[in-house]
N, C-alpha and C positions, 0 to 999 in steps of 0.2 A: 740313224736308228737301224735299216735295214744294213748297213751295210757293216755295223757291228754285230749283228745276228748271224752273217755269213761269216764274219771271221772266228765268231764264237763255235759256228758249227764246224770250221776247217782244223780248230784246233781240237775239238771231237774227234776228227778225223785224223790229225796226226798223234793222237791216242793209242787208235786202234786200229793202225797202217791201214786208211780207207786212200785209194788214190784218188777215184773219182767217186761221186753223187747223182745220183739220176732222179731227179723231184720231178712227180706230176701232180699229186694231189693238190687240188685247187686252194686249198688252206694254207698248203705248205708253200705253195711258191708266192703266195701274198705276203708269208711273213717273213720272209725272204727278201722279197725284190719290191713289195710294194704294187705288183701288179695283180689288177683284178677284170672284171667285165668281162671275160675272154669265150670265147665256143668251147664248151666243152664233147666229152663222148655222145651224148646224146646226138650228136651232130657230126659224129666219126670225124672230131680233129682235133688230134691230142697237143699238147702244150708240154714243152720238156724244161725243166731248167737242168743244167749241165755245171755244176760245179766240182773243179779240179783242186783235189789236195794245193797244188802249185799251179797257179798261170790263173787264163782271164775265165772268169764267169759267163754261159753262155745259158739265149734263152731263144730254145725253137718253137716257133709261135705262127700261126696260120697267118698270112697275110693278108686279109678279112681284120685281123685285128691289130694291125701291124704302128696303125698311128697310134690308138691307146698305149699299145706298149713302148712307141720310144717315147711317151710323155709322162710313163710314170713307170717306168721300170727301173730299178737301180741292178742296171750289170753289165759289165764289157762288153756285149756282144751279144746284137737281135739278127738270128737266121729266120727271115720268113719263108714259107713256104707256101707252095697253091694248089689247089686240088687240080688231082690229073697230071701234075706238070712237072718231070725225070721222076726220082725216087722219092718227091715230098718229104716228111718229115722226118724221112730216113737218112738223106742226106747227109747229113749233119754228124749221124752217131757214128760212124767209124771210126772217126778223126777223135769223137770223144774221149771214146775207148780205148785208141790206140795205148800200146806201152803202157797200160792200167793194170795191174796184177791182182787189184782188188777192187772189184764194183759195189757199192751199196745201189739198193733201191726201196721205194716204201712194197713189200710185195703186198699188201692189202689195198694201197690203192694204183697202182699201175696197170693201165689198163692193158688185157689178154693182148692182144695184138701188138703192141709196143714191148712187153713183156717177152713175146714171141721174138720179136727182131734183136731185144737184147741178148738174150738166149743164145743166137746165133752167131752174133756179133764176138760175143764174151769165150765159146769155145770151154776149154777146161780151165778159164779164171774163175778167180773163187769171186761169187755173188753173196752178200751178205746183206744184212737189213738198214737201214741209214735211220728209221725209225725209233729204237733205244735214245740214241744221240740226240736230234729233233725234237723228241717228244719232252725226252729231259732237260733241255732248251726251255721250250715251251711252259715249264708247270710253274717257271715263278716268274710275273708278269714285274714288266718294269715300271717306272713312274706314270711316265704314258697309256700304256694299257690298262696300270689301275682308274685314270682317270676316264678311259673309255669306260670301263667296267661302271666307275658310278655315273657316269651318266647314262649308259646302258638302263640301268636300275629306274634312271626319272624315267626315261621311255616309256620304263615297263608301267611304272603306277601310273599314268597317261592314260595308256593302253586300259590298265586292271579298274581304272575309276571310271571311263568311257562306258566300259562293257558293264559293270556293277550299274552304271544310272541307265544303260537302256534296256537291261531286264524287266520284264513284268509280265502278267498274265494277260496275255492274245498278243505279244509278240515273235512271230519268227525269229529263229536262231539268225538270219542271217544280217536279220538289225545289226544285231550286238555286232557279231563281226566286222560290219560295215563301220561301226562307232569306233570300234577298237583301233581299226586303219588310220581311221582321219587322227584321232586324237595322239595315234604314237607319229604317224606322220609330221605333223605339225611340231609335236615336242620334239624329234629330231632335227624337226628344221632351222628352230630356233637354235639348238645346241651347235648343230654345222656352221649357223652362222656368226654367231657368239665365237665360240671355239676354235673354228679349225679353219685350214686354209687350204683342204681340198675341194674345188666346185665340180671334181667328177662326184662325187662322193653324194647318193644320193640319200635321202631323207625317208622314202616311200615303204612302210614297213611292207613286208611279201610273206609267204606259204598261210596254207589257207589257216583258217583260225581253228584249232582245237578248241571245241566246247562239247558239252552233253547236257540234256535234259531230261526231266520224267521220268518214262521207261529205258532210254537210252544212255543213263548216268552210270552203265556196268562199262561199255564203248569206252575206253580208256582214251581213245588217239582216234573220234568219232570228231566228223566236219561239222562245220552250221551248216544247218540244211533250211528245209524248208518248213521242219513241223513247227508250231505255234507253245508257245510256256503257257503253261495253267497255274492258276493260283493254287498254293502248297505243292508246288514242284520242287527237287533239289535240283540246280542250276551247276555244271562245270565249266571253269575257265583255265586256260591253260597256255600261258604265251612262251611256253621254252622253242619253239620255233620260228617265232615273232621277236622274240628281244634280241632285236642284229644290228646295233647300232653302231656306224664306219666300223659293218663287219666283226664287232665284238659280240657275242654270243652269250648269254646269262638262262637259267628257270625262274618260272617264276607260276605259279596257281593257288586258285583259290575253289569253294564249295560255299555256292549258296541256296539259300529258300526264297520260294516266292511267298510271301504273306506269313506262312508257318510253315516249322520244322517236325517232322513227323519224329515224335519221340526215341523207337529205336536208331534211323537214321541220325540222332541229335548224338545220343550213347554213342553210336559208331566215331561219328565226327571227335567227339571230344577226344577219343582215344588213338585217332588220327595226329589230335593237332597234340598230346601229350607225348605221341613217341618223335615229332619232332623236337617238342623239347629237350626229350631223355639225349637227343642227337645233339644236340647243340649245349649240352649240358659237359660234352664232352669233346667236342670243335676245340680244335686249338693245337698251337705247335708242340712238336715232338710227339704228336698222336701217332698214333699206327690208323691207317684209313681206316681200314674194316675196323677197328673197335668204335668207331664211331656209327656205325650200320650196326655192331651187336647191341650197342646200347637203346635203338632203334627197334630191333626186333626184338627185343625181349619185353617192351612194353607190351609190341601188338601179339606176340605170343603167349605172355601172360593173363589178356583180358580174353583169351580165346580164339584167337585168330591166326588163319595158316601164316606158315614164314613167308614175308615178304620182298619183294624185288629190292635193288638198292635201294642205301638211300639216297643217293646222290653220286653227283660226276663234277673231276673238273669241267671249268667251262675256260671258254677266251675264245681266239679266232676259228674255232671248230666246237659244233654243239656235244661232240665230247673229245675229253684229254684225258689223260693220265694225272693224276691219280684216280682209282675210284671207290667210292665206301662201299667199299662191299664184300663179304668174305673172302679171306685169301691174298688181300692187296694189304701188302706188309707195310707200305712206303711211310715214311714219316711226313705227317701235313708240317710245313714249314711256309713264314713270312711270305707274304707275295701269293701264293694261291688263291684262286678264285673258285669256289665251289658253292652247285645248288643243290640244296638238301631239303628233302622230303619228310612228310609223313602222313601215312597212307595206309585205309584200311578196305580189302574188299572181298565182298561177300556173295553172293549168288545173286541178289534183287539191288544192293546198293554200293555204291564207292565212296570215301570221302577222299580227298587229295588237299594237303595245304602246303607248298613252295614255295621258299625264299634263296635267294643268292647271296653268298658270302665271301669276303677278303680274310683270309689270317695273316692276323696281326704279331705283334712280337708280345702282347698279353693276352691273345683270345680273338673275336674276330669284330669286322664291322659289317655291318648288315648294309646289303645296297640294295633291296627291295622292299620295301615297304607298306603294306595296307592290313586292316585290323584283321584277327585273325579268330576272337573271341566268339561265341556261338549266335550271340541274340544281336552280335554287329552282321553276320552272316545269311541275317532273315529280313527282307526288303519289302 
């Protein structure tokens, strides 16, 4: 699998005379080589993969992590390196470089200081982006990854049914998030074991939980904290940073009440969960993205409401791809895409949010996240 990714990317590259590749983003060199768990910048110690139009694939990689990667890296060739010790992770890139007349690299995510040494290294060769190629790679998943995707999806309803039964009034938000853990924890565990035959490969869902309560249901991207739900609260839930199952990445949210739905917040919701459907109403191959985000905002624009944010992103080994619904993105959704799509209305005192994740199919699409979506299933 990985090792047809690379060759599909070289032949990208002999497309559009790329000699060599320079991947740092941590997404991209997973989907590449298969390798993960590694130090990243936060810890000033970058991770390079080096692959050449022609010759062997090379991966310079801190030597701190040097046993993970010859056990699950697929590439010719692990330079490790050690902090303090000759030129570190510089080492390696001249000889990259060399005789290269054309460098790609991702420049949004390469970090300043590595970026800086290529700079130098490159001289007046032409730098170009490896990104285009990559990302067009990436936007239609193959058997494999759809099947990460739907079980990505059971995670999530784990996760969405955990946090939905430990809401109530004089609960801390940070129950729920605790319930949410265990429960998608577990559903992964089962599916790793069931499924797959990596035991690096851990189970343990991570980043903190997006929720909001009460007063703080405007907090789009607001943590579980420590305040208490009250009965007739609106409740958000929100696991687009939580559905990372063996590194597959999906959205997914819901909006509920505790006891009762305060009637104009109910109005709000409905016309929330309606311009999802105007969206999905119109999902499907040979779409143009953004017409699926117009058809979207013109529900929440027609009940009164300011123009709204996307509706949706691809998703897969990174919580965003390319394509995305949203004005301006011409791309045609085709077969194999994975995309989470919204609908969403927000106002000065209340927000509603309702997400699900989606496959396009070769007649429309299949839905891989699942929980009820209807108003009076939304009041607990």
């Amino acid at each position: 699998m990985f090792q047809e990714r690379m060759t599909r990317l070289r032949q990208k590259m002999e497309e559009t005379a790329i000699d060599v590749a320079l991947i740092t983003d941590d997404d991209s060199v997973y989907y590449l080589t298969g390798y993960y768990d590694y130090l990243h910048m936060e810890f000033g110690r970058p991770t390079i993969l080096v692959i050449p139009r022609d010759g062997q694939s090379l991966l310079i990689t801190p030597v701190i992590d040097v046993v993970m990667a010859e056990e699950v890296a697929h590439v010719d060739r692990i330079a490790a390196w050690n902090d303090g010790e000759g030129a570190e992770w510089r080492a390696e890139l001249p000889g990259a470089v060399v005789g290269a007349a054309r460098i790609a690299l991702e420049p949004d995510h390469m970090p300043p200081m590595v970026r800086a040494c290529v700079d130098d290294l490159a001289g007046a060769k032409d730098i170009t982006s490896i990104i285009p190629a990559l990302s067009g790679l990436r936007m239609i998943k193959s058997a494999e990854e759809l099947q990460l995707a739907r079980h990505a999806g059971q995670v999530a309803g784990a996760m969405m049914a955990a946090g939905r039964g430990a809401i109530a009034a004089g609960v801390p938000e940070f129950e729920v998030a605790i319930a949410t853990s265990q429960a998608g924890t577990r559903s992964a565990a089962d599916l790793l074991r069931a499924h797959y035959s990596d035991a690096n490969m851990s189970p343990a869902t991570h980043f903190l939980q997006i929720m909001a309560s009460g007063r703080d249901i405007t907090k789009t991207h607001h943590r579980a904290s420590t305040r208490v739900m009250q009965q007739g609260e609106p409740v958000f839930l929100c696991f687009c940073g939580m559905t990372n199952f063996h590194r597959f990445k999906l959205g997914f949210d819901r909006t509920f009440w505790i006891g009762e739905a305060d009637p104009e917040q109910a109005r709000i919701y409905d016309v929330a969960v309606a311009s999802q459907k105007a969206a999905l109403d119109v999902l499907g191959p040979g779409v143009e993205a953004q017409a699926v985000h117009r058809a979207y905002a013109e529900v929440i624009q027609d009940a009164g409401f300011s123009y709204p944010f996307r509706c949706g992103r691809a998703t897969g080994f990174s919580f965003l791809e390319r394509p995305q619904l949203v004005t301006g993105d011409t791309t045609l959704l085709q077969p194999g895409m994975v995309f989470a799509v919204d609908g969403s209305v927000s106002t000065d005192t209340f927000r509603a949010q309702v997400g699900d994740s989606f496959i396009i199919t070769d007649s429309g699409y299949e839905q891989i996240t699942n929980h009820p979506k209807a108003l009076q299933d939304m009041i607990l």
